[in-house]
C-alpha positions, 0 to 999 in steps of 0.5 A: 500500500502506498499513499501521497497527498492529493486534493480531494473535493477541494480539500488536503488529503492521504489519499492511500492506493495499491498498484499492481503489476501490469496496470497502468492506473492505481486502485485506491483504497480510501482518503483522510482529510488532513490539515496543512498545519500538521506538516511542518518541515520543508520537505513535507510542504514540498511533497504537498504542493508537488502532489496536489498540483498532480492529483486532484479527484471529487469523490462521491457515492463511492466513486473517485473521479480524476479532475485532471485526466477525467477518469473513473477511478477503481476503488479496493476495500482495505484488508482487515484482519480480524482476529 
């Protein structure tokens, strides 16, 4: 599993996705809304402003849509283990 900060909804967020060999598109797997103040060094505000400028999606009814490359994006529950 791999994540990278995205715009979703016009809002900071870890977006967490898988990629799998022979695909071109990632299947991600859920967001979290973070806020920019909880990144302080300036690497970390580097990734953020490289990211976002990369990844902007609108997520609805369970359904990620690329703003920029207007795709539909496939969603993977996450794994949970219970035990």
């Amino acid at each position: 599993m791999s994540w990278s900060f995205a715009t979703v909804n016009g809002r900071l967020a870890e977006v967490f996705f898988e990629r799998e060999e022979g695909e071109d598109e990632p299947k991600i797997m859920g967001h979290c809304y973070v806020s920019l103040s909880e990144y302080k060094t300036k690497k970390e505000k580097r990734w953020i402003g490289k990211d976002t400028k990369r990844y902007q999606f609108s997520y609805r009814n369970k359904v990620y849509r690329d703003k920029i490359r207007n795709k539909v994006l496939k969603t993977v529950p996450f794994k949970r283990d219970l035990r």
